[in-house]
C-alpha positions as CSV (number, residue, x, y, z in Angstrom):
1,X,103.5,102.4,35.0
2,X,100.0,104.7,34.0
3,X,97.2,103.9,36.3
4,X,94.3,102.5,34.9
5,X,91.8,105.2,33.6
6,X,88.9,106.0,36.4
7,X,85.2,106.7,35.0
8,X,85.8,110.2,33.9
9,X,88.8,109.1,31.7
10,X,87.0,106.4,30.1
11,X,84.3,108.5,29.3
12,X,86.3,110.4,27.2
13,X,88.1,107.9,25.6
14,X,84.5,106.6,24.2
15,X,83.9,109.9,23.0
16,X,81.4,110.5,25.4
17,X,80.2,113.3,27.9
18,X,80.4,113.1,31.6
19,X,77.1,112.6,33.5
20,X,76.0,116.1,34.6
21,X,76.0,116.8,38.3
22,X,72.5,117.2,39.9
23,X,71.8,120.4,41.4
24,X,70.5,120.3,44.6
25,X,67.0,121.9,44.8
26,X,66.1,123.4,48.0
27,X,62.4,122.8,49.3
28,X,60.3,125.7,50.0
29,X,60.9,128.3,52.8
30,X,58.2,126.4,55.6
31,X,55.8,129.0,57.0
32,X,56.7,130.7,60.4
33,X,56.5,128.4,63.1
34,X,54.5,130.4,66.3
35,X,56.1,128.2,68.9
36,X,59.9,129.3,67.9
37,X,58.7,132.7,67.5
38,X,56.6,132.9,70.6
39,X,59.9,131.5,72.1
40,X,62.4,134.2,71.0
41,X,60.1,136.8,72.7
42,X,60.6,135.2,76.0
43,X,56.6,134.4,75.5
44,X,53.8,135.7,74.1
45,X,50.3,138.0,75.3
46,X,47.3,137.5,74.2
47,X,44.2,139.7,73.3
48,X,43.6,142.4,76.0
49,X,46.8,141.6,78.2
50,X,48.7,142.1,74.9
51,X,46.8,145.7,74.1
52,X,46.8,146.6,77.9
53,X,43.9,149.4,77.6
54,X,40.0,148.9,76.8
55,X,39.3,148.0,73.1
56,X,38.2,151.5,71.6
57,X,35.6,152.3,69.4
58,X,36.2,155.9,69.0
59,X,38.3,156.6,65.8
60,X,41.3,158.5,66.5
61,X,43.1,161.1,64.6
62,X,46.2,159.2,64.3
63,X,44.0,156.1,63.5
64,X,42.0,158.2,60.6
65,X,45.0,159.7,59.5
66,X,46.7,156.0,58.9
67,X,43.1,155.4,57.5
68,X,43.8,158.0,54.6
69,X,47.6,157.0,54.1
70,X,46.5,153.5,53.6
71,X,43.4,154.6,51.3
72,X,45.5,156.5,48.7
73,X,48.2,153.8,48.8
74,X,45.6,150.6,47.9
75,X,43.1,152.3,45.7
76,X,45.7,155.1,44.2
77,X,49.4,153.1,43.8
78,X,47.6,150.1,43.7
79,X,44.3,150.6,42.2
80,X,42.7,148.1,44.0
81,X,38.8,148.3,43.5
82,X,36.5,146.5,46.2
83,X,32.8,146.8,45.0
84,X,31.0,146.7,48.2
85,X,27.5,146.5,48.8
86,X,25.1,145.7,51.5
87,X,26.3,148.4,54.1
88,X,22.8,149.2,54.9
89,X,22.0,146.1,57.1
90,X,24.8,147.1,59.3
91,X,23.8,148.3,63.1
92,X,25.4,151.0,64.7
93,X,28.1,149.0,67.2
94,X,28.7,145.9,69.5
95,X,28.4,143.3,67.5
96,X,30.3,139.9,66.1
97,X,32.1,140.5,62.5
98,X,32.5,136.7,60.7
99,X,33.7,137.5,57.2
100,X,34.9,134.8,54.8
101,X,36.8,133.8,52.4
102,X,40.1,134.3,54.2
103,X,42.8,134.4,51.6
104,X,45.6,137.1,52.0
105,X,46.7,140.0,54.0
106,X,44.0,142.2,52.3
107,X,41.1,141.0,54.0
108,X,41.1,142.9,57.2
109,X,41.0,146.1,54.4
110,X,38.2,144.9,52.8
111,X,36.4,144.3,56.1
112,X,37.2,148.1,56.8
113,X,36.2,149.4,53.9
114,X,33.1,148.0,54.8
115,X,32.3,149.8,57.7
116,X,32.1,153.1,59.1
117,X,35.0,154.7,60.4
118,X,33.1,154.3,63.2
119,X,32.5,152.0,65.5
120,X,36.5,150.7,65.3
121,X,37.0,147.4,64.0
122,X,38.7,144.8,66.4
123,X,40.5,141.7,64.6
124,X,41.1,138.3,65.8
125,X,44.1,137.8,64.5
126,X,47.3,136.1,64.1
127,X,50.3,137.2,66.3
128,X,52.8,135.2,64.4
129,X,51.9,136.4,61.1
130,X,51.7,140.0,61.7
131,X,54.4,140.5,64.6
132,X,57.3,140.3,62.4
133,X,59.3,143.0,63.7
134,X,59.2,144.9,67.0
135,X,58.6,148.1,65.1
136,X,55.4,147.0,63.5
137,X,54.1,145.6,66.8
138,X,54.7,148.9,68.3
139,X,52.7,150.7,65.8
140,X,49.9,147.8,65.8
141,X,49.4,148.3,69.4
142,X,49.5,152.0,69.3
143,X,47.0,152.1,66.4
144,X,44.7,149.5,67.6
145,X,42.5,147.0,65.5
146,X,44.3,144.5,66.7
147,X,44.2,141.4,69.3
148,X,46.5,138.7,68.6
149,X,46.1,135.2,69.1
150,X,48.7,133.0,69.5
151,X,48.3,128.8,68.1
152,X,48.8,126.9,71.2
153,X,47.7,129.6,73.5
154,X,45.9,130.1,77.3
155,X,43.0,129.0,76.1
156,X,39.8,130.7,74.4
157,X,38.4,132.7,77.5
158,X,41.1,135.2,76.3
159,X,39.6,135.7,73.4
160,X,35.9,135.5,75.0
161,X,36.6,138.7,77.7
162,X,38.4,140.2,74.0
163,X,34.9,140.0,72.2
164,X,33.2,141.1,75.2
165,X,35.0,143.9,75.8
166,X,35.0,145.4,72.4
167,X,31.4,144.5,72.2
168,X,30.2,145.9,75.6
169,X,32.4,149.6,74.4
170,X,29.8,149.1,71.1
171,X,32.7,148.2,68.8
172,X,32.5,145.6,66.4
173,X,35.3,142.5,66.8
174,X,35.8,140.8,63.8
175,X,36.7,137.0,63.3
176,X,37.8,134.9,60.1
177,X,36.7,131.5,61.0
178,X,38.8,129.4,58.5
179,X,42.0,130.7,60.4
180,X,44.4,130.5,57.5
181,X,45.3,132.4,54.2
182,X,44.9,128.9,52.6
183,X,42.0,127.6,50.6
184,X,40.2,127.5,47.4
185,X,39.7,130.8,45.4
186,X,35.8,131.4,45.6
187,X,34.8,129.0,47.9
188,X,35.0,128.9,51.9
189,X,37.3,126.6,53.9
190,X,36.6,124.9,56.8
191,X,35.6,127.0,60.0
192,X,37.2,126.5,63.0
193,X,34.8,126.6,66.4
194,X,36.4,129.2,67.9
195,X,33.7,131.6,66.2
196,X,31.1,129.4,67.9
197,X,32.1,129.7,71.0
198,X,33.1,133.2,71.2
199,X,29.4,133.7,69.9
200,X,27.6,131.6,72.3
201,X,29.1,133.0,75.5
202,X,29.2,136.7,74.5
203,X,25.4,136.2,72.8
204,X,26.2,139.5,70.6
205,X,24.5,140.2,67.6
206,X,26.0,138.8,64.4
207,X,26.9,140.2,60.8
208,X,28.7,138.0,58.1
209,X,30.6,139.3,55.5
210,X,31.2,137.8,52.6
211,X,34.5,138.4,50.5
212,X,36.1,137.5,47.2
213,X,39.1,138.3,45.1
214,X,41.8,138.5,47.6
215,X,43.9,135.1,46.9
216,X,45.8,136.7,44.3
217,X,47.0,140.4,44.2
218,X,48.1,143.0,41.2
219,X,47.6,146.5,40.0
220,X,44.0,147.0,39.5
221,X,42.7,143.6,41.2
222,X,38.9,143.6,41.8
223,X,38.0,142.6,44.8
224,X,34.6,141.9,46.4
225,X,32.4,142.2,49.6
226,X,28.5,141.7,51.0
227,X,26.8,142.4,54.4
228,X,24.3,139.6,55.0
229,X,21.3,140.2,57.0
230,X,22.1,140.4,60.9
231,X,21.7,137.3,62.7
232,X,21.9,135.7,66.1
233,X,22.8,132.5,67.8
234,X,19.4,131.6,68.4
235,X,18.6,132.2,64.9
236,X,21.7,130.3,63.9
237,X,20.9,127.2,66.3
238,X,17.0,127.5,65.3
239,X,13.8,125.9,67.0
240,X,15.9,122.8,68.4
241,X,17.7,124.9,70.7
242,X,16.5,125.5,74.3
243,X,18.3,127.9,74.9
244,X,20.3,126.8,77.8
245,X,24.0,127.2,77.8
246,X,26.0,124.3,78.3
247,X,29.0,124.6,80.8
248,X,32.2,126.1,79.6
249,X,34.3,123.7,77.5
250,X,31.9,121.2,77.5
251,X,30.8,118.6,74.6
252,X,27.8,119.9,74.7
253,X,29.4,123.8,74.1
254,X,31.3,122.5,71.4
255,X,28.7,120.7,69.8
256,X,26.4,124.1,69.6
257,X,29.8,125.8,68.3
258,X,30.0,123.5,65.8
259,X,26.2,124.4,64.5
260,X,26.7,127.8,64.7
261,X,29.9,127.7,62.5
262,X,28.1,125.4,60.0
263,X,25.0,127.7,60.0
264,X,27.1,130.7,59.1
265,X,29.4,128.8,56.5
266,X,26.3,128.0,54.4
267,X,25.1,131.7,55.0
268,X,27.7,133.1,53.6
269,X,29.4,130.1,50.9
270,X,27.0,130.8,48.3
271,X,28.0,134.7,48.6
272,X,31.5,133.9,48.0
273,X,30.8,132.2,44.8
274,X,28.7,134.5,43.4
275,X,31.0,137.2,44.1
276,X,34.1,135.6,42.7
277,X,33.7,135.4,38.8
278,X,33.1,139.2,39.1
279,X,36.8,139.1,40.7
280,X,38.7,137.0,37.9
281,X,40.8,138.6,35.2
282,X,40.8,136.8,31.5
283,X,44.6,135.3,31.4
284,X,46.0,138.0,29.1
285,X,45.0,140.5,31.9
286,X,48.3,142.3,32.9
287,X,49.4,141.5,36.4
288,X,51.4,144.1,37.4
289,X,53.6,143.2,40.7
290,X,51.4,140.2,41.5
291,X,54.4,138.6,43.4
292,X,55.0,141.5,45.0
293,X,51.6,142.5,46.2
294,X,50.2,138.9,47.2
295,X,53.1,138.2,49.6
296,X,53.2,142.0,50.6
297,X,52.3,141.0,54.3
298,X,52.9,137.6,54.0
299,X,55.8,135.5,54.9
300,X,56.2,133.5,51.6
301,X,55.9,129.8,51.8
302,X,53.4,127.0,50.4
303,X,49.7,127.7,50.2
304,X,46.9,125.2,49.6
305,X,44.5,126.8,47.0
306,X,43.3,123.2,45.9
């Protein structure tokens, strides 16, 4: 006796073609988690325990030298152009850096090209995203411009005695309130406090730095950045302030942090967007690498650039 036909079979008998199967589509690789990592090393140092000497603000030769390598690499292999302007309102050293918009791994160059060689430049910035092999934190550390921070860390008095320290040697320490490559092209994302609070208890003088052009990277991208007139938190907080300092970790401290951050977010927004047009390519510019290049130091995964 023949068994009775199953679907397949009596698909074909009608002539017709079996359903095809569904390929399973994988969702996007999730950006790095900093717990997991943090967790591999056995734990993870923050700002000065992490550098373990005093923040420098001498340049040195092996630091100028990378300087150079990196300089012919971006604006000769690359031919990356960053029109810059404002450099004349910068003060000699010890001060707070708050640039914005934060968008890729080529920020902290624009920053530098900036400034001076000297005084060094000390980033805030992100141990997860930038400690992705031992090697590379080796030669962070030995180079210096860096002090990570760590999502889920000690606490912000790190980060305070960082500032300070780089400050008090007349460096300049650099932040990027929005804390994340993600946002809109040409327009700020929210600031985090952080900023705020590292600038009320250190009371350095402040410089913001607008930037623009760096969400999206090819050969020959134009890229963007202003110095804004030196500020302060007085300034910032304006006549309504006393003065006083709240105690550490307080609602009131977080309430002036919040202040300061908005102060300087509509200081430098309106920079960003008048700096970004002069950063867009028609659509039938070439774009040269721009996978490559935008997710060079970058762990690729999904971005928010609504």
């Amino acid at each position: 006796m023949n068994a009775a036909p199953g679907d397949g079979d009596a698909a074909k008998l009608a002539g017709e073609q079996p359903a095809p199967v569904a390929r399973r589509v994988r969702p996007p690789r999730s950006r790095i988690s900093p717990e997991r990592l943090a967790a591999r090393r056995g734990g993870a140092l923050e700002g000065l325990a992490w550098l373990g000497r005093a923040p420098e603000a001498r340049a040195s030769l092996f630091y100028r030298a990378t300087r150079l390598v990196a300089r012919a690499i971006l604006f000769g292999l690359f031919r990356f152009r960053i029109e810059a302007s404002g450099q004349e309102l910068l003060p000699r050293g010890g001060y707070l850096l708050i640039a914005a918009a934060h968008r890729g791994w080529m920020d902290p160059f624009v920053v530098i090209h900036a400034l001076p060689v000297e005084p060094r430049a000390w980033f805030l910035g992100s141990g997860p995203s930038t400690f992705t092999s031992r090697r590379r934190e080796w030669l962070i550390r030995r180079l210096g411009g860096l002090l990570p921070v760590w999502r889920g860390g000690v606490g912000i008095a790190v980060h305070v005695d960082a500032a300070r320290a780089v400050v008090d040697n007349g460096g300049v320490f650099a932040q990027m309130p929005e804390g994340t490559v993600s946002g809109p092209p040409g327009r700020l994302g929210p600031f985090r406090h952080g900023a705020g609070v590292i600038a009320l208890r250190t009371r350095a003088p402040i410089v913001p730095l607008a930037m623009a052009g760096t969400e999206e990277l090819y050969v020959g991208k134009r890229m963007a950045s202003r110095v804004l007139a030196l500020t302060s938190v007085a300034d910032l907080l304006g006549e309504t302030w006393d003065g006083q300092l709240p105690a550490a970790d307080s609602r009131e401290e977080l309430e002036l942090a919040r202040r300061i951050t908005e102060a300087l977010a509509a200081r430098l927004g309106p920079v960003v967007e008048e700096l970004h047009p002069a950063t867009v390519d028609p659509p039938s510019h070439p774009r040269r690498w721009r996978r490559r290049l935008t997710w060079l130091f970058l762990r690729p995964g999904p971005l928010d650039r609504s």
